[in-house]
N, CA, C and O atoms as CSV, one atom per row, in Angstrom:
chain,resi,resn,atom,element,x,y,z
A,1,UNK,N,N,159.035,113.469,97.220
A,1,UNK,CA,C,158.818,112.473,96.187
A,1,UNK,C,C,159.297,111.109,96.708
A,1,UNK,O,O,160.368,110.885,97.272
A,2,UNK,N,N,158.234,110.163,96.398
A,2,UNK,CA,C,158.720,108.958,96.828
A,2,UNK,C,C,159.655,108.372,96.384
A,2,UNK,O,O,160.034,108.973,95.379
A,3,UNK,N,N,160.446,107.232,96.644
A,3,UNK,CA,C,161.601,106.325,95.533
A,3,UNK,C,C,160.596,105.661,94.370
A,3,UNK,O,O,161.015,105.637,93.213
A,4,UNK,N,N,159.300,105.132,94.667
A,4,UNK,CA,C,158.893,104.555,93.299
A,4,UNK,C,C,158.183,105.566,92.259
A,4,UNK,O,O,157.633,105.409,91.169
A,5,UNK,N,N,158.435,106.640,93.065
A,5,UNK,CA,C,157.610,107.463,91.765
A,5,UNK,C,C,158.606,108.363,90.824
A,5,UNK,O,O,158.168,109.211,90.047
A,6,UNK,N,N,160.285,108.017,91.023
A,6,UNK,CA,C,161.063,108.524,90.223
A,6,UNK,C,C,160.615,107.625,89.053
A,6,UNK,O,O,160.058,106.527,89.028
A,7,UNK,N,N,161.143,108.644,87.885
A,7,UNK,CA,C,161.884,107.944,86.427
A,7,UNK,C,C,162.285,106.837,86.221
A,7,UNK,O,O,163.352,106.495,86.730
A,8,UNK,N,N,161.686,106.113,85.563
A,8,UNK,CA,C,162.950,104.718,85.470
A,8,UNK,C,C,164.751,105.279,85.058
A,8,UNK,O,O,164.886,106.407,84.585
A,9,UNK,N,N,165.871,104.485,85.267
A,9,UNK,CA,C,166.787,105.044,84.384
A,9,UNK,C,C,166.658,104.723,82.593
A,9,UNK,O,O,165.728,104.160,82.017
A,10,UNK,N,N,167.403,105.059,82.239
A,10,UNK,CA,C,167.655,105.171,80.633
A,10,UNK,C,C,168.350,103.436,80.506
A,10,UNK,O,O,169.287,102.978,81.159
A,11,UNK,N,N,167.599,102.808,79.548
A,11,UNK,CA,C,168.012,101.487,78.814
A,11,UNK,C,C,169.020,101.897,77.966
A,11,UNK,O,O,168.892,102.851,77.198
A,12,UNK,N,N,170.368,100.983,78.100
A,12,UNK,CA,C,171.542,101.201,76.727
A,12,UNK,C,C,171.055,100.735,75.669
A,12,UNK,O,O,170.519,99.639,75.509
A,13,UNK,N,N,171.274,101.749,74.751
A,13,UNK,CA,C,171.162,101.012,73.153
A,13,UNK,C,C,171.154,99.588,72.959
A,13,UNK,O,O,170.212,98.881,72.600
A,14,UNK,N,N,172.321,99.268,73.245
A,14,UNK,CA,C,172.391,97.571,73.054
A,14,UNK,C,C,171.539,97.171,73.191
A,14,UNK,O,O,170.974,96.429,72.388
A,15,UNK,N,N,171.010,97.613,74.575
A,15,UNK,CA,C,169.770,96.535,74.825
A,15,UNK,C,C,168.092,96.776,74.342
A,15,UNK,O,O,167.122,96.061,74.592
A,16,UNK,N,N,168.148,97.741,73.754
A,16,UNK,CA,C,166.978,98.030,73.231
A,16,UNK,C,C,166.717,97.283,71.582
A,16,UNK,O,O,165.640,97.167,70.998
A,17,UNK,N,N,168.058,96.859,71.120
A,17,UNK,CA,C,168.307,96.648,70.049
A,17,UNK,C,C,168.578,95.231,70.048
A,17,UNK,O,O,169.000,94.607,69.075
A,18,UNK,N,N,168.341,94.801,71.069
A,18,UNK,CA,C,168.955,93.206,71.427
A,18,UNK,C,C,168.138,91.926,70.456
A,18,UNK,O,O,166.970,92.307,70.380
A,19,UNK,N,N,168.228,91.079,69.977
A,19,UNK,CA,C,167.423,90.060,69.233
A,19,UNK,C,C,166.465,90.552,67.843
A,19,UNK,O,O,165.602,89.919,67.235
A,20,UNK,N,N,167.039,92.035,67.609
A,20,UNK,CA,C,166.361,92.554,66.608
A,20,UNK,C,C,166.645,91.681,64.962
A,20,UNK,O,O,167.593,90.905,64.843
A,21,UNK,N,N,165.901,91.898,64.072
A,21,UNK,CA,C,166.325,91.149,63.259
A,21,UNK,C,C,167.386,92.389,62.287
A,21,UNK,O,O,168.392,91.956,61.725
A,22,UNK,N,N,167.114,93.530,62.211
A,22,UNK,CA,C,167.912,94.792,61.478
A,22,UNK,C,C,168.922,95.100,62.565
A,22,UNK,O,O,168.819,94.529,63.651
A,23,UNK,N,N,170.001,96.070,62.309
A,23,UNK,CA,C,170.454,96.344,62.800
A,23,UNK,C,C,170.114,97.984,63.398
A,23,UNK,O,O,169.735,98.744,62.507
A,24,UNK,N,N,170.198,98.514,64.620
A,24,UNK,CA,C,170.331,99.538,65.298
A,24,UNK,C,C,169.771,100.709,64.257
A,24,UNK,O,O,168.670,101.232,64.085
A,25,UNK,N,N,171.265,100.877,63.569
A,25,UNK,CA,C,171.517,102.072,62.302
A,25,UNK,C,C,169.943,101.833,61.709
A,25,UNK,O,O,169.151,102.688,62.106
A,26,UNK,N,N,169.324,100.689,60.727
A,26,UNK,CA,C,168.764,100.943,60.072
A,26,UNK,C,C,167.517,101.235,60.657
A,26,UNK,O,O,166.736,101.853,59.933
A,27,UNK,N,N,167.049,100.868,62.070
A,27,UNK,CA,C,165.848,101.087,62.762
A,27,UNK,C,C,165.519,102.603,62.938
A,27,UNK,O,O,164.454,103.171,62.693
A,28,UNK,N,N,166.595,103.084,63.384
A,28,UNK,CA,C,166.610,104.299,63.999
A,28,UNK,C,C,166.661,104.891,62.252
A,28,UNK,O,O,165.671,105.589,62.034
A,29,UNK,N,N,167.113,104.823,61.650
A,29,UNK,CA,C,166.877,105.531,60.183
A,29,UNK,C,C,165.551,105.521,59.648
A,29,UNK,O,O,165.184,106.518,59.026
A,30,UNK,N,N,164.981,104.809,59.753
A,30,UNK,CA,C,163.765,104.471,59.141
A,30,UNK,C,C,162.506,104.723,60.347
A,30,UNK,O,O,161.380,104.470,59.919
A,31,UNK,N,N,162.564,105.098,61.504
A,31,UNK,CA,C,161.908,106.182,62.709
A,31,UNK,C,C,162.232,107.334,62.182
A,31,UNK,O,O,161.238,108.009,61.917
A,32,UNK,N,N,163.602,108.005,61.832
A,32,UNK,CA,C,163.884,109.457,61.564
A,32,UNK,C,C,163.186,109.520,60.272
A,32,UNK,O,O,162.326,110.401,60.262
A,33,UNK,N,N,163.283,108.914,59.279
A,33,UNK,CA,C,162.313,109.321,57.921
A,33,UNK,C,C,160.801,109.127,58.181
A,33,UNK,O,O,160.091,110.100,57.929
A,34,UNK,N,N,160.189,107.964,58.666
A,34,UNK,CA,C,158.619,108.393,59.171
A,34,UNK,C,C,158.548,109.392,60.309
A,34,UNK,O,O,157.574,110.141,60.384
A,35,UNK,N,N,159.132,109.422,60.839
A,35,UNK,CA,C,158.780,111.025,61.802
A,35,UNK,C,C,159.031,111.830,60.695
A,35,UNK,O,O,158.017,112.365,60.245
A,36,UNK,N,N,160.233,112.118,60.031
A,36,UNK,CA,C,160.378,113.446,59.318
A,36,UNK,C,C,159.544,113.403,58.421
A,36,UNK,O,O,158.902,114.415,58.705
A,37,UNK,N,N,158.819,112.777,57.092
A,37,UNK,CA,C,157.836,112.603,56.567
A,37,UNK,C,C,156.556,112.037,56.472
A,37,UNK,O,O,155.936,111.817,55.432
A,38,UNK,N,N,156.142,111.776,57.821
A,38,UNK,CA,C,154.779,111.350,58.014
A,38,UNK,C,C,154.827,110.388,56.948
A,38,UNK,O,O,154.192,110.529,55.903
A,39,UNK,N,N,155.496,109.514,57.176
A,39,UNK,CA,C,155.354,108.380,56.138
A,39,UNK,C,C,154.284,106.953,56.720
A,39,UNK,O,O,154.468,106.506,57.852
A,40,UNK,N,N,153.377,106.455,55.949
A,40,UNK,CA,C,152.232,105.400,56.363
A,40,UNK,C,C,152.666,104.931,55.143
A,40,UNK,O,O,153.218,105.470,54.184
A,41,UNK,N,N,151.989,102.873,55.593
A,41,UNK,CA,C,151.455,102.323,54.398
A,41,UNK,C,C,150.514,102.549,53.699
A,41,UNK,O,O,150.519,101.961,52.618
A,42,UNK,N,N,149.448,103.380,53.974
A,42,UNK,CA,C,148.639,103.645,53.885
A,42,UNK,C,C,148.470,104.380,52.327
A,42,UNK,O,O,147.681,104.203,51.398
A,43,UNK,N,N,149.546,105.223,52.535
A,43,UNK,CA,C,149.866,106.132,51.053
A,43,UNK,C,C,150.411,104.728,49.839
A,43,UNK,O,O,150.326,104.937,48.629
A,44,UNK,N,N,150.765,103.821,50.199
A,44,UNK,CA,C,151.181,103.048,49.369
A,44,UNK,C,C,150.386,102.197,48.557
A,44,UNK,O,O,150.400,102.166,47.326
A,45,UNK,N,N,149.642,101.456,49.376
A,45,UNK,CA,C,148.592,100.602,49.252
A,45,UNK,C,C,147.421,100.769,48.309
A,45,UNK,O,O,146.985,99.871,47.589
A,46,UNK,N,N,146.927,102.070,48.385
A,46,UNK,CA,C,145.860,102.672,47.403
A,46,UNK,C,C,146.120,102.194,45.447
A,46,UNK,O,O,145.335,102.618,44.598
């Protein structure tokens, strides 16, 4: 295996979360409830 065809490494939290306007907690909360309930605007809107 070549060196460019590894994995990138893993980004720290921080920085994935950097200039966000929410904080961390509430992003990642609100990914875990639309993954866990297939949640769309879609259902709303109608």
């Amino acid at each position: 295996m070549r060196k460019n065809d590894a994995m990138p490494s893993f980004v720290p939290v921080e920085e994935l979360f950097a200039g966000r306007h929410f904080d961390a907690e509430i992003v990642v909360l609100c990914v875990r409830w639309y993954l866990s309930f297939k949640l769309s605007y879609g259902i709303w809107s109608a």
